[in-house]
PDB file of N, H, CA, C and O in Angstrom:
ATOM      1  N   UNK A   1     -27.432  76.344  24.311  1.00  0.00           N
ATOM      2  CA  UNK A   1     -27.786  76.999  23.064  1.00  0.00           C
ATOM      3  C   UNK A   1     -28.760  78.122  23.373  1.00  0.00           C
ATOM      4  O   UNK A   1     -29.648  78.050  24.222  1.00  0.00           O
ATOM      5  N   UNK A   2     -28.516  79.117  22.635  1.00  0.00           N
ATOM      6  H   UNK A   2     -27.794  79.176  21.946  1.00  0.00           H
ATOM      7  CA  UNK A   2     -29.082  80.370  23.099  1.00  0.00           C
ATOM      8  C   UNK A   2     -30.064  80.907  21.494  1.00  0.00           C
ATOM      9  O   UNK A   2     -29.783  80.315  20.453  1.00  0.00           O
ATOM     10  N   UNK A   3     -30.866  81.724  21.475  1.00  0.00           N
ATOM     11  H   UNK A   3     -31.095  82.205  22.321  1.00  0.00           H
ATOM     12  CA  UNK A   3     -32.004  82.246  20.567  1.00  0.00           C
ATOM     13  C   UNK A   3     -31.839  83.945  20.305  1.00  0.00           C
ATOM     14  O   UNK A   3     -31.818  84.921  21.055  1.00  0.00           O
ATOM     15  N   UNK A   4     -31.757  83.785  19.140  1.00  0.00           N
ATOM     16  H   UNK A   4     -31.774  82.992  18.531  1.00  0.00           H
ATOM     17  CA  UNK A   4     -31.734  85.562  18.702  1.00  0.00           C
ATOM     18  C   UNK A   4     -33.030  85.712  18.399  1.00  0.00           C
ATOM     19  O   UNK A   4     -33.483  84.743  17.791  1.00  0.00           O
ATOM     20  N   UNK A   5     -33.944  86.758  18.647  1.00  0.00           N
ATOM     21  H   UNK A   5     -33.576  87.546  19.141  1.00  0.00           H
ATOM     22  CA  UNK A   5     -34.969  86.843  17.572  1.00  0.00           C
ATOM     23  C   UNK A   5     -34.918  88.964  17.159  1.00  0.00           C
ATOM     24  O   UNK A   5     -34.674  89.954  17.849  1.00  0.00           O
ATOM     25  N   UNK A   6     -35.218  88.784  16.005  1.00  0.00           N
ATOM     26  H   UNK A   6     -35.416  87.980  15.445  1.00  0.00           H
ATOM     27  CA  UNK A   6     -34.801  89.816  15.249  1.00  0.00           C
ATOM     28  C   UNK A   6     -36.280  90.276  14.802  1.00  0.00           C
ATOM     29  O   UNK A   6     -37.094  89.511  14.285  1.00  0.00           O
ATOM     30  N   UNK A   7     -36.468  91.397  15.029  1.00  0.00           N
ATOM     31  H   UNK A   7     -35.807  92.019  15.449  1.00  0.00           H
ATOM     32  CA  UNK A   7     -37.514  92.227  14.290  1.00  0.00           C
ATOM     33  C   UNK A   7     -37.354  92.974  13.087  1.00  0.00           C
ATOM     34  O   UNK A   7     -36.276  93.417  12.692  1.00  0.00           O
ATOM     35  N   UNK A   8     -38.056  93.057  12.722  1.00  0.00           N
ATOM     36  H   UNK A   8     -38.932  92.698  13.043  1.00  0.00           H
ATOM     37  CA  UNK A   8     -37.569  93.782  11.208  1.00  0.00           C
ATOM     38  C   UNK A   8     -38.879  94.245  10.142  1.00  0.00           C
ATOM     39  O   UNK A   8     -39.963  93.663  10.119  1.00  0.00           O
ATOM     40  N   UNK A   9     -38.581  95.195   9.447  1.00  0.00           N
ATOM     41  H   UNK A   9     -37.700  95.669   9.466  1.00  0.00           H
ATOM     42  CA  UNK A   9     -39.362  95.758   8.434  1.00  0.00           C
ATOM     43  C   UNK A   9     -38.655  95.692   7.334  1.00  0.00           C
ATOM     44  O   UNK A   9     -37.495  96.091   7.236  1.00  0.00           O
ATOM     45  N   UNK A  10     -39.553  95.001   6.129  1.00  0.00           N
ATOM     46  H   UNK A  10     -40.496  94.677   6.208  1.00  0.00           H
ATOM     47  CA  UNK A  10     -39.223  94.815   4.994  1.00  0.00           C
ATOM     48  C   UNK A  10     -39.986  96.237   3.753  1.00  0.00           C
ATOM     49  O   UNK A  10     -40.761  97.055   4.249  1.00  0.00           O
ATOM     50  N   UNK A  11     -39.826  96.278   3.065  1.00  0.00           N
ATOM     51  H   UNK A  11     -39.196  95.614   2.662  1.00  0.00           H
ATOM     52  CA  UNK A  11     -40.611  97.106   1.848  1.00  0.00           C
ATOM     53  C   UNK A  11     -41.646  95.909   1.548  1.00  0.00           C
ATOM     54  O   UNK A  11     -42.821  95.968   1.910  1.00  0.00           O
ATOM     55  N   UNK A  12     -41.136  94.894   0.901  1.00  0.00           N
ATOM     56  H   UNK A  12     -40.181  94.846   0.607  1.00  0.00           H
ATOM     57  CA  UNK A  12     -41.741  93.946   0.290  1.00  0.00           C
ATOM     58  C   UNK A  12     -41.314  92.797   0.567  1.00  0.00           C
ATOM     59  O   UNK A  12     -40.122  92.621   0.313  1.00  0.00           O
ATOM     60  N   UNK A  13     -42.071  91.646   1.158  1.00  0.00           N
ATOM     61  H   UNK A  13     -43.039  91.788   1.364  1.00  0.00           H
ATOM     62  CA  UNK A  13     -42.031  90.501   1.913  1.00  0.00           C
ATOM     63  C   UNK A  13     -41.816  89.170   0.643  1.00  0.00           C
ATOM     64  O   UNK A  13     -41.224  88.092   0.701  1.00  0.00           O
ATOM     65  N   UNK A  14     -42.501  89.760  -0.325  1.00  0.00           N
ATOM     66  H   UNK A  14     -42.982  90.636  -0.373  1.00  0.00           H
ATOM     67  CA  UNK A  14     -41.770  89.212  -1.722  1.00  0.00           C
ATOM     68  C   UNK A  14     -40.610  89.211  -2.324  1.00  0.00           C
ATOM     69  O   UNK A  14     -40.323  88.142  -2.862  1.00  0.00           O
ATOM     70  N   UNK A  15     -39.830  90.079  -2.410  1.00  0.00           N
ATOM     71  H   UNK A  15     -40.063  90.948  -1.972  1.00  0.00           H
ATOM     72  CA  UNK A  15     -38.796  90.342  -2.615  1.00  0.00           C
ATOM     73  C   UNK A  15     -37.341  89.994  -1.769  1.00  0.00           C
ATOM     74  O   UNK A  15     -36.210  89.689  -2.146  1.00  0.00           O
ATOM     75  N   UNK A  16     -37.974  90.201  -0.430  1.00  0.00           N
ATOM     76  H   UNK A  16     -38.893  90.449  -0.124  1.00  0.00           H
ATOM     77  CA  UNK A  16     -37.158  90.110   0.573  1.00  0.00           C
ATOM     78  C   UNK A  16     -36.782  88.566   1.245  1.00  0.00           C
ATOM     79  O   UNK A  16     -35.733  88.264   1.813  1.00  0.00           O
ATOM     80  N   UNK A  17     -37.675  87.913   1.060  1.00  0.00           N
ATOM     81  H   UNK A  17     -38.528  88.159   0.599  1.00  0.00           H
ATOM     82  CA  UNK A  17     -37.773  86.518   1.367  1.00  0.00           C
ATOM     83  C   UNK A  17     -36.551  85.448   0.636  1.00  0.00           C
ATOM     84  O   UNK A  17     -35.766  84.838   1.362  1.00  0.00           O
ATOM     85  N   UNK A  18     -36.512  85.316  -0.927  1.00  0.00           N
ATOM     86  H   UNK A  18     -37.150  85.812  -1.517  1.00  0.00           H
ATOM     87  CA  UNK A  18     -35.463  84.556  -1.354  1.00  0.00           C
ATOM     88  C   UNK A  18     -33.858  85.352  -0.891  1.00  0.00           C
ATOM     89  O   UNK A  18     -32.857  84.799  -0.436  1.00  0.00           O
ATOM     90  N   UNK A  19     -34.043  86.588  -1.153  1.00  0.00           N
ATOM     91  H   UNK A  19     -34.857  87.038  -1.523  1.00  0.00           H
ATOM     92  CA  UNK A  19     -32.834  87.133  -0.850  1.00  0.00           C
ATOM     93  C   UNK A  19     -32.558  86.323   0.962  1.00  0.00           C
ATOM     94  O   UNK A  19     -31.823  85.348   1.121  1.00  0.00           O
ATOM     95  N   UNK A  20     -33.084  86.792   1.749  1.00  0.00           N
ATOM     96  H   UNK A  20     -33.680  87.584   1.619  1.00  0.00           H
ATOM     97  CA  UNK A  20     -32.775  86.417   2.662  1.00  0.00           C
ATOM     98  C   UNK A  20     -32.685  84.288   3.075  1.00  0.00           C
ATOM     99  O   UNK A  20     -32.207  83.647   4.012  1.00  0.00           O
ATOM    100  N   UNK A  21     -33.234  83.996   2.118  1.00  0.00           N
ATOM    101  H   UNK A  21     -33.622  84.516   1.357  1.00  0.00           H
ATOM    102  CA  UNK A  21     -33.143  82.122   1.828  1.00  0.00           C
ATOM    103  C   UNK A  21     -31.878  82.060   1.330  1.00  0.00           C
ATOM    104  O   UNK A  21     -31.264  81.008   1.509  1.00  0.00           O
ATOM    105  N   UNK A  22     -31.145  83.298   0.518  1.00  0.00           N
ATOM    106  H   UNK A  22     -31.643  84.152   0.372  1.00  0.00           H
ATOM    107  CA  UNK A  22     -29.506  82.575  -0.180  1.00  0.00           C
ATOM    108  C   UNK A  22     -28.660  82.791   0.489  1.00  0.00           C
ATOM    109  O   UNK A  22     -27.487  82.479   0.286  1.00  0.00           O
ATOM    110  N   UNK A  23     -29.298  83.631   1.835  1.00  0.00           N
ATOM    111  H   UNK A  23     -30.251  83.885   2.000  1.00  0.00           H
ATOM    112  CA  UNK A  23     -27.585  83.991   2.986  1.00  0.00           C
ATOM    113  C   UNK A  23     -27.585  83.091   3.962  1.00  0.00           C
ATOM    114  O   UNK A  23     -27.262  83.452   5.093  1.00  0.00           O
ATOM    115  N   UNK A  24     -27.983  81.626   3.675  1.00  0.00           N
ATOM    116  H   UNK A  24     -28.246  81.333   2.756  1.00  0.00           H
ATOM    117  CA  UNK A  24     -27.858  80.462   4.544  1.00  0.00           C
ATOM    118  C   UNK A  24     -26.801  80.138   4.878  1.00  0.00           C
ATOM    119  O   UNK A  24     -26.554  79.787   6.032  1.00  0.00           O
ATOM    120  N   UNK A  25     -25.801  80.191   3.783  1.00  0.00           N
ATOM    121  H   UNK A  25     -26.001  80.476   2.846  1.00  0.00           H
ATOM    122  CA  UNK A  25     -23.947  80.222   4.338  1.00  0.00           C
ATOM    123  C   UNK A  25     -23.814  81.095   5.272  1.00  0.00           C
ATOM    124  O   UNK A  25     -23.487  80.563   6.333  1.00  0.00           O
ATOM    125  N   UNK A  26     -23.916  82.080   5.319  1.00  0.00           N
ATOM    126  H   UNK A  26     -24.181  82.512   4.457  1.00  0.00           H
ATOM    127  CA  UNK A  26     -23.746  83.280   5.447  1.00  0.00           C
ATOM    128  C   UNK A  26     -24.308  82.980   7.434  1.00  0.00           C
ATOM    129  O   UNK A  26     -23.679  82.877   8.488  1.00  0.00           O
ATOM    130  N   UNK A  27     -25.470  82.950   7.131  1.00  0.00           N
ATOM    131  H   UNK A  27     -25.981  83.033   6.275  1.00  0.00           H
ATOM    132  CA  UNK A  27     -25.842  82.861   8.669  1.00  0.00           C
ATOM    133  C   UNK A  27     -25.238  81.903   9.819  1.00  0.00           C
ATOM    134  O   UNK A  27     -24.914  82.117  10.987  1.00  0.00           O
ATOM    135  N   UNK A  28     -25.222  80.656   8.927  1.00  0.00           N
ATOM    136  H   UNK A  28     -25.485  80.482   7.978  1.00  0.00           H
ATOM    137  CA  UNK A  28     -24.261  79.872   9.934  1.00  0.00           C
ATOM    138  C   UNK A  28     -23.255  79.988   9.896  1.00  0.00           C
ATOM    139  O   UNK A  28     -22.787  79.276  10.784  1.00  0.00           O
ATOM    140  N   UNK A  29     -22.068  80.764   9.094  1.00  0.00           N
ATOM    141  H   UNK A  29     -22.448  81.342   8.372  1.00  0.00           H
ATOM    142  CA  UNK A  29     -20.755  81.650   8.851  1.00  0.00           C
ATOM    143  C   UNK A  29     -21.174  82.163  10.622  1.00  0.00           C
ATOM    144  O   UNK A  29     -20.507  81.832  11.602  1.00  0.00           O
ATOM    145  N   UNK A  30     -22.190  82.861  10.646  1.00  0.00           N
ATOM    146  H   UNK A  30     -22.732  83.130   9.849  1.00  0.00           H
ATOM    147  CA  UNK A  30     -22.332  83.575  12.025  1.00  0.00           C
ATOM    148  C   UNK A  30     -22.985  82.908  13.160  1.00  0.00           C
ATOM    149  O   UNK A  30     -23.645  83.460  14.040  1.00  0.00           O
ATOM    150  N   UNK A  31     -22.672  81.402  13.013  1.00  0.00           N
ATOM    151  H   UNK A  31     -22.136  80.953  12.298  1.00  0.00           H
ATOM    152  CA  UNK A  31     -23.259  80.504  14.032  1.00  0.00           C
ATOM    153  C   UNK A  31     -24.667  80.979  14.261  1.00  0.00           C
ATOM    154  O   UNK A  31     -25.014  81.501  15.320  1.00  0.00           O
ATOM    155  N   UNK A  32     -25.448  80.788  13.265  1.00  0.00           N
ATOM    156  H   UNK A  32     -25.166  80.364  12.405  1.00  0.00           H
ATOM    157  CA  UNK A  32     -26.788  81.195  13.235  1.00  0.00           C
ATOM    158  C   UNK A  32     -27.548  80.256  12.407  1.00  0.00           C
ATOM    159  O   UNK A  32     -27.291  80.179  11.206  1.00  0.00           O
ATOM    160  N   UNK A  33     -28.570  79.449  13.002  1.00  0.00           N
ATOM    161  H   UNK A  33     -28.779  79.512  13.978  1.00  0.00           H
ATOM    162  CA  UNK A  33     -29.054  78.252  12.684  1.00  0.00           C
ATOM    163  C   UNK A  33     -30.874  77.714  12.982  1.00  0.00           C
ATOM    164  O   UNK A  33     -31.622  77.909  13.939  1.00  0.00           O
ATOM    165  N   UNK A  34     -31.003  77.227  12.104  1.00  0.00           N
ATOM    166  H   UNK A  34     -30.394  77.069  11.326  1.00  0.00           H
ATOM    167  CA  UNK A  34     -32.647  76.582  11.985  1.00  0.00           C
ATOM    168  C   UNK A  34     -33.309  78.132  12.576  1.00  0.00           C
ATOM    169  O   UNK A  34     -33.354  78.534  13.739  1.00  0.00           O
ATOM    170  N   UNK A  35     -33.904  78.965  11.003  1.00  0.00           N
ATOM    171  H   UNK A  35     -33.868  78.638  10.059  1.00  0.00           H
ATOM    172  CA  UNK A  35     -34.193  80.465  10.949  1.00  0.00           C
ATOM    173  C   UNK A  35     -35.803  79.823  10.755  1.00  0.00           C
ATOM    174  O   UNK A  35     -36.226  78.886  10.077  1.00  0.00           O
ATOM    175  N   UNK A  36     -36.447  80.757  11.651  1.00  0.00           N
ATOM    176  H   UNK A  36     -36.103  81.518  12.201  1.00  0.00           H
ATOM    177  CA  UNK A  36     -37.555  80.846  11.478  1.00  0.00           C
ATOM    178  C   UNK A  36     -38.122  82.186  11.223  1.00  0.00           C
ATOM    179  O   UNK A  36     -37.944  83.043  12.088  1.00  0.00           O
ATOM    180  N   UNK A  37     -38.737  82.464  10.224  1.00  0.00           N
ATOM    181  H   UNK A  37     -38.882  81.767   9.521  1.00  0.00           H
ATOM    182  CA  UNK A  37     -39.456  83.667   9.856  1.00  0.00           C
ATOM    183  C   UNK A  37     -41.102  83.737  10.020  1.00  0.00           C
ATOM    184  O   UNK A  37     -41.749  82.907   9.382  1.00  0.00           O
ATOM    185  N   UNK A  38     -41.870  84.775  10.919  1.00  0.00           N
ATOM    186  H   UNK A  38     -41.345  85.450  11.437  1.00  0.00           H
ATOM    187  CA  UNK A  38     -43.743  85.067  10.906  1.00  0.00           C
ATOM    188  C   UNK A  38     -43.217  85.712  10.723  1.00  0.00           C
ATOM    189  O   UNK A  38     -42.025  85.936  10.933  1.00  0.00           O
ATOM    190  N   UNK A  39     -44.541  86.563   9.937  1.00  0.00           N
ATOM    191  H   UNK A  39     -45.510  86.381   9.767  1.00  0.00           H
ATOM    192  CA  UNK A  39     -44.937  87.729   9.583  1.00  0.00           C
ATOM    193  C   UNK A  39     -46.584  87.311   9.969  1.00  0.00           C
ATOM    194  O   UNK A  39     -47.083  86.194  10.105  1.00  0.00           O
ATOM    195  N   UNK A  40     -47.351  89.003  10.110  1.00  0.00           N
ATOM    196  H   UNK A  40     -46.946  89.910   9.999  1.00  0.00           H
ATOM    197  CA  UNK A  40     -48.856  88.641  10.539  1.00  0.00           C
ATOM    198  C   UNK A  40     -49.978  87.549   9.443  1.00  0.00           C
ATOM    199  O   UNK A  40     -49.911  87.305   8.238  1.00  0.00           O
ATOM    200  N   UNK A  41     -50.499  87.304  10.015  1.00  0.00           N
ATOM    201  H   UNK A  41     -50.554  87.502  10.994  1.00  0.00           H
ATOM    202  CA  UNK A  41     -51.893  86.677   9.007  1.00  0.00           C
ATOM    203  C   UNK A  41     -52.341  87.175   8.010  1.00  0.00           C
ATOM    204  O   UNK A  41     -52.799  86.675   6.983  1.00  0.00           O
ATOM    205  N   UNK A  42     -52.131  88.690   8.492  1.00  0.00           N
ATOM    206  H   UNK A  42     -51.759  89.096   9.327  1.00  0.00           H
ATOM    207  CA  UNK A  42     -53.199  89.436   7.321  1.00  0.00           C
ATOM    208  C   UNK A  42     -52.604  89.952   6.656  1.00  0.00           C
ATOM    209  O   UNK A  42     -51.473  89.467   6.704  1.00  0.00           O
ATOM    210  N   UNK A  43     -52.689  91.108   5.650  1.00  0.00           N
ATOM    211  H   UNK A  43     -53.607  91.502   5.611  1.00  0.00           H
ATOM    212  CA  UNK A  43     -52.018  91.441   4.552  1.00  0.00           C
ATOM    213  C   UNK A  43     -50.679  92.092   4.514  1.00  0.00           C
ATOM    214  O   UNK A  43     -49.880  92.210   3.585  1.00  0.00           O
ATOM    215  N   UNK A  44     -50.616  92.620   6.180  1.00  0.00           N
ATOM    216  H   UNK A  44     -51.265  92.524   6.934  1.00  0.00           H
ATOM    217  CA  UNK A  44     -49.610  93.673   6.015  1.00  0.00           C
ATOM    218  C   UNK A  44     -48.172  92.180   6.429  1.00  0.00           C
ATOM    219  O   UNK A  44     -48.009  91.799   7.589  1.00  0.00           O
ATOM    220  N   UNK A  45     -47.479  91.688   5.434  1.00  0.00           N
ATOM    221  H   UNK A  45     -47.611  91.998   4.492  1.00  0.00           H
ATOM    222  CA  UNK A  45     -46.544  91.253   5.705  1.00  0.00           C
ATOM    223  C   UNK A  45     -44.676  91.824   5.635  1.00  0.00           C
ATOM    224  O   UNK A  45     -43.573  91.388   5.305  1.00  0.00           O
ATOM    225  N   UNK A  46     -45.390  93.196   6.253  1.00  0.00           N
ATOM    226  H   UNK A  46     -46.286  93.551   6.521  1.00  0.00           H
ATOM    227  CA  UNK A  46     -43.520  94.362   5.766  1.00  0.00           C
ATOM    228  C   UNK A  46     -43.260  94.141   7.198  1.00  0.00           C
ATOM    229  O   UNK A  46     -42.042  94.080   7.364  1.00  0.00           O
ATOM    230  N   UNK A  47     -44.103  93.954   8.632  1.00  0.00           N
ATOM    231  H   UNK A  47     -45.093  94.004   8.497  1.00  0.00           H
ATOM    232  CA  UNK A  47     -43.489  93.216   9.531  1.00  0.00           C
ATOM    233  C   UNK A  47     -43.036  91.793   9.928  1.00  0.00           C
ATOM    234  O   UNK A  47     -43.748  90.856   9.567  1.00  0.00           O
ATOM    235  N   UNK A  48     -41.686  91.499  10.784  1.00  0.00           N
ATOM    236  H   UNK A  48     -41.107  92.261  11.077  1.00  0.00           H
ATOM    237  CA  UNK A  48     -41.469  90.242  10.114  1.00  0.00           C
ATOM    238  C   UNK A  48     -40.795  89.700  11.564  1.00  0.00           C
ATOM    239  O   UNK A  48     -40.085  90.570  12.070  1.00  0.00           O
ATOM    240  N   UNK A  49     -40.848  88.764  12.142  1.00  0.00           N
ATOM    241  H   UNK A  49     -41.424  88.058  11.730  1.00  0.00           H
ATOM    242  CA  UNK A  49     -39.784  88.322  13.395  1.00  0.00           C
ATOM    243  C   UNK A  49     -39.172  86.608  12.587  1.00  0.00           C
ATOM    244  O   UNK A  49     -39.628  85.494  12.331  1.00  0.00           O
ATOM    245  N   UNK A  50     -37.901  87.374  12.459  1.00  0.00           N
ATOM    246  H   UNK A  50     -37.530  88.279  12.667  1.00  0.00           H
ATOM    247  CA  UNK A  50     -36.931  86.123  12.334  1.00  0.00           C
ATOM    248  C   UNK A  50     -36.310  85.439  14.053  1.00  0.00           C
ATOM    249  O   UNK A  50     -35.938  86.174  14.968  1.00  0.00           O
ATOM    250  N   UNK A  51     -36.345  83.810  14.121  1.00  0.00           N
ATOM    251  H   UNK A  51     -36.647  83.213  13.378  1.00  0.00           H
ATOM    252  CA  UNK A  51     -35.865  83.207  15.148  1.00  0.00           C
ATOM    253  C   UNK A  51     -34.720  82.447  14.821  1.00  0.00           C
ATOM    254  O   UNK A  51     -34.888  81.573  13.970  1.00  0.00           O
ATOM    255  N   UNK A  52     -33.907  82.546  15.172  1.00  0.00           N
ATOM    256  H   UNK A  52     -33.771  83.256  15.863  1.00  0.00           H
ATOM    257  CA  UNK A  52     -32.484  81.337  15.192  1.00  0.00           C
ATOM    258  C   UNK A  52     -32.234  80.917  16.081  1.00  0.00           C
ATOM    259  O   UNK A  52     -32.401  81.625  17.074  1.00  0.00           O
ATOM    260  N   UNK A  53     -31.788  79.780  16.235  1.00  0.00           N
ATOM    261  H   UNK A  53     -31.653  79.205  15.428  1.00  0.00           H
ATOM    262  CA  UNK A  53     -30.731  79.600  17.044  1.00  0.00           C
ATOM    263  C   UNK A  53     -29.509  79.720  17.346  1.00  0.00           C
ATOM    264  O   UNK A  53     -28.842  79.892  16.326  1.00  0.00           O
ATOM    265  N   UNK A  54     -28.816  79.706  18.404  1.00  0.00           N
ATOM    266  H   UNK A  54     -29.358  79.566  19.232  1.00  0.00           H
ATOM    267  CA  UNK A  54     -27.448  80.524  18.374  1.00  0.00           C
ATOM    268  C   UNK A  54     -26.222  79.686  19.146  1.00  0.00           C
ATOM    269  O   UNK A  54     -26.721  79.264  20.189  1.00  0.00           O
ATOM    270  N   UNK A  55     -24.941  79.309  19.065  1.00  0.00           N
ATOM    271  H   UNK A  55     -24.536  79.652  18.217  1.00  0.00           H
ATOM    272  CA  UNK A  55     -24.448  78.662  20.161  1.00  0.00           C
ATOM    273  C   UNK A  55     -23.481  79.623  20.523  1.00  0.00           C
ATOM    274  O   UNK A  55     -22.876  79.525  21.591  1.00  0.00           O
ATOM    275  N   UNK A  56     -23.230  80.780  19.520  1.00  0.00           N
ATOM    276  H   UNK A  56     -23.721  80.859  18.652  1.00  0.00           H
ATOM    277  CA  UNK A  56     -22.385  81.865  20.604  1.00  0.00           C
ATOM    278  C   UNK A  56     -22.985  83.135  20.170  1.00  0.00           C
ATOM    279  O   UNK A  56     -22.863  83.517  19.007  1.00  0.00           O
ATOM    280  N   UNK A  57     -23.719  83.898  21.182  1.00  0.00           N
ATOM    281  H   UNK A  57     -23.818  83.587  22.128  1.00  0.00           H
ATOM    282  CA  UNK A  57     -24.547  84.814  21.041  1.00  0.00           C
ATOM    283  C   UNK A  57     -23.916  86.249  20.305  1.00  0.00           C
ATOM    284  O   UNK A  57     -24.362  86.991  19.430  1.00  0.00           O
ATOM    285  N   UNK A  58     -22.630  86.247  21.131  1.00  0.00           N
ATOM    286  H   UNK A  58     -22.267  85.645  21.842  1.00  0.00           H
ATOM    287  CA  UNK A  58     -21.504  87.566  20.923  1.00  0.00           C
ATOM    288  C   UNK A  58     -21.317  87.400  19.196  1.00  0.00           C
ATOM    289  O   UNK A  58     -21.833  88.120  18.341  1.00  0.00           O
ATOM    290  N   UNK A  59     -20.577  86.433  19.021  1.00  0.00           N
ATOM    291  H   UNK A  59     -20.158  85.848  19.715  1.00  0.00           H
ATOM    292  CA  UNK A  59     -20.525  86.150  17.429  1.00  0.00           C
ATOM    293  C   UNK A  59     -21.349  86.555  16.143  1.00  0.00           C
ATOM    294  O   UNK A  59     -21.161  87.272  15.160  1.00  0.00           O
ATOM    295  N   UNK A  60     -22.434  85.678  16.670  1.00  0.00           N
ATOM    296  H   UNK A  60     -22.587  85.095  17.468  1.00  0.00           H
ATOM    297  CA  UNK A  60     -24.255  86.527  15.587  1.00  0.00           C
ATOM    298  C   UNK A  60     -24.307  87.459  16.143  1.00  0.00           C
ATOM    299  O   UNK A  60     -24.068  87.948  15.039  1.00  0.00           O
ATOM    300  N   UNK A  61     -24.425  88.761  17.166  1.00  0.00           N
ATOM    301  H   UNK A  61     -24.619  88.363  18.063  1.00  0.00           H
ATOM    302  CA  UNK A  61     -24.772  89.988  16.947  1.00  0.00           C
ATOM    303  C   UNK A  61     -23.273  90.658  16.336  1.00  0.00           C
ATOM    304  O   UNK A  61     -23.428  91.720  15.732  1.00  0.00           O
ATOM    305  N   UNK A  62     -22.126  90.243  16.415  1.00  0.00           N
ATOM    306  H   UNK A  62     -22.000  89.381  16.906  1.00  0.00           H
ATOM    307  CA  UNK A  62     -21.480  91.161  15.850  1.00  0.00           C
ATOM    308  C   UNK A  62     -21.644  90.662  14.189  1.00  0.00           C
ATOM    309  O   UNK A  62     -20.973  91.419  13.488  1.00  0.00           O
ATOM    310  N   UNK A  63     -22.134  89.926  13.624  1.00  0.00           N
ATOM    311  H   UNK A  63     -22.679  89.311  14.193  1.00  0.00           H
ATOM    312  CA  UNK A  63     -22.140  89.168  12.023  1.00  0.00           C
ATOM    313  C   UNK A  63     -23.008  90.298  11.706  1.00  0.00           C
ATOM    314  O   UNK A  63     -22.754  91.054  10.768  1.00  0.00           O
ATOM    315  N   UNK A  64     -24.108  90.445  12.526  1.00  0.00           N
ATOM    316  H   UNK A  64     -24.314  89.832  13.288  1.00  0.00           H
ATOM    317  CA  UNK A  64     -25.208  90.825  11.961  1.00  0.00           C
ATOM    318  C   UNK A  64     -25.197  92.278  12.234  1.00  0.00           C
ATOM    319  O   UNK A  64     -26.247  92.797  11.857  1.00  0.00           O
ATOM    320  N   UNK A  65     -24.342  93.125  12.776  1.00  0.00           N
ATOM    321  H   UNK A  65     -23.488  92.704  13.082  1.00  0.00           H
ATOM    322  CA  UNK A  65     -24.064  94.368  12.976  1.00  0.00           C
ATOM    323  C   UNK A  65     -23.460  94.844  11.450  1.00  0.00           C
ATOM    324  O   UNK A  65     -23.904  95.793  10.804  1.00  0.00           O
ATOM    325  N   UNK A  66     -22.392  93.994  11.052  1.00  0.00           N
ATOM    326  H   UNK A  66     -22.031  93.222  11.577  1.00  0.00           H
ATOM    327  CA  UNK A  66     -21.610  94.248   9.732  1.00  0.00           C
ATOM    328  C   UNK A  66     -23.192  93.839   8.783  1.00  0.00           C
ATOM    329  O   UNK A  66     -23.635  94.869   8.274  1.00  0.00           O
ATOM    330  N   UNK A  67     -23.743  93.052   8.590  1.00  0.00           N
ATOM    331  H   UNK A  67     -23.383  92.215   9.003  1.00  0.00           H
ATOM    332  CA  UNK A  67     -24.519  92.712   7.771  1.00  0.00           C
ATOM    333  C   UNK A  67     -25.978  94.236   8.078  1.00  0.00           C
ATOM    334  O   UNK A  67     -26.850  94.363   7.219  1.00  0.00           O
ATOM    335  N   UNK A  68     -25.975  94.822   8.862  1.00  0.00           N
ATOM    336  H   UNK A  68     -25.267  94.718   9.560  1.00  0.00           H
ATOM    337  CA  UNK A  68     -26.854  96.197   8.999  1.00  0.00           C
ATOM    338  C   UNK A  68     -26.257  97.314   8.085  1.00  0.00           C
ATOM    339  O   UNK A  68     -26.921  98.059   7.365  1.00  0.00           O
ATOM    340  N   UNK A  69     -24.615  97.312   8.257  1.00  0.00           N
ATOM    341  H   UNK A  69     -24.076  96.707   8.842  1.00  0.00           H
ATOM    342  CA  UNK A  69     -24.017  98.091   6.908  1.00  0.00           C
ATOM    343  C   UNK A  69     -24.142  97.793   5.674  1.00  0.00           C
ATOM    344  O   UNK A  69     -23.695  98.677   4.943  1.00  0.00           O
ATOM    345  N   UNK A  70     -24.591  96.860   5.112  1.00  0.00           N
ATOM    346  H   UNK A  70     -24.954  96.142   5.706  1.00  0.00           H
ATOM    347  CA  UNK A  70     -24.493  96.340   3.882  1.00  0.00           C
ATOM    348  C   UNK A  70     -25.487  96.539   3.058  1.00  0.00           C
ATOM    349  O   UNK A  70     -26.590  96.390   3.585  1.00  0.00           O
ATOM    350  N   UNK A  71     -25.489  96.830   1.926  1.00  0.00           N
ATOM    351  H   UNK A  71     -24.593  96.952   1.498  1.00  0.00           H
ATOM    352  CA  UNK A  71     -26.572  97.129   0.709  1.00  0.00           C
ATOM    353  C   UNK A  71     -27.414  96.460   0.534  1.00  0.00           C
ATOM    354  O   UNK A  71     -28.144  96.879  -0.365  1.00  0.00           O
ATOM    355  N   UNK A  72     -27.849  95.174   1.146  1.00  0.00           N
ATOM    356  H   UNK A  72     -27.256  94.833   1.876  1.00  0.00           H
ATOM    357  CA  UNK A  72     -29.309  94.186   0.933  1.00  0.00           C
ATOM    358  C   UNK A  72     -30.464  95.269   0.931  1.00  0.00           C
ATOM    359  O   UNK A  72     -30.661  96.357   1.471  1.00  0.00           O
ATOM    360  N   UNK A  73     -31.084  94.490   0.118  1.00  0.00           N
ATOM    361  H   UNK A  73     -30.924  93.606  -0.321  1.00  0.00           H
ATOM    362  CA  UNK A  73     -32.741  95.214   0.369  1.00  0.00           C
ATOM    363  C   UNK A  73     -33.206  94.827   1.551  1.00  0.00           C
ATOM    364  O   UNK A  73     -32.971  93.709   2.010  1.00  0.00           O
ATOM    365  N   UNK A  74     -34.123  95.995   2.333  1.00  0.00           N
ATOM    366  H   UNK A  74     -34.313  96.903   1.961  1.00  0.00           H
ATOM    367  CA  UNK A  74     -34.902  96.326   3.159  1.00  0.00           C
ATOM    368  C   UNK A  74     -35.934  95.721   2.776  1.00  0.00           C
ATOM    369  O   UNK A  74     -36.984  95.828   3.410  1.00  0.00           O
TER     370      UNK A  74
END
């Protein structure tokens, strides 16, 4: 089993958070599993490192290539 971890900038860490809690189908659709999300301590939470786990690596980066085209909020 192999680990993606994803960096990312949000606008708003409020906003962005449930949206990203309802694409749970969705992630393991892309063999992408037990997501862990930090963001820093202090206030600025628009930086963010998501962790998964992965059992076929090729699979989740191409899911998540199509999911970079897509209209979700930032």
């Amino acid at each position: 089993m192999g680990m993606m971890i994803i960096r990312h900038k949000v606008r708003d860490y409020g906003q962005w958070r449930p949206i990203f809690d309802e694409h749970l189908e969705m992630q393991r659709a892309a063999g992408l599993f037990n997501p862990r999300v930090y963001h820093s301590a202090d206030s600025n939470k628009s930086e963010i490192v998501v962790v998964f786990d992965t059992e076929d690596t090729k699979k989740a980066k191409e899911a998540l290539a199509v999911l970079k085209t897509d209209k979700l909020p930032h």
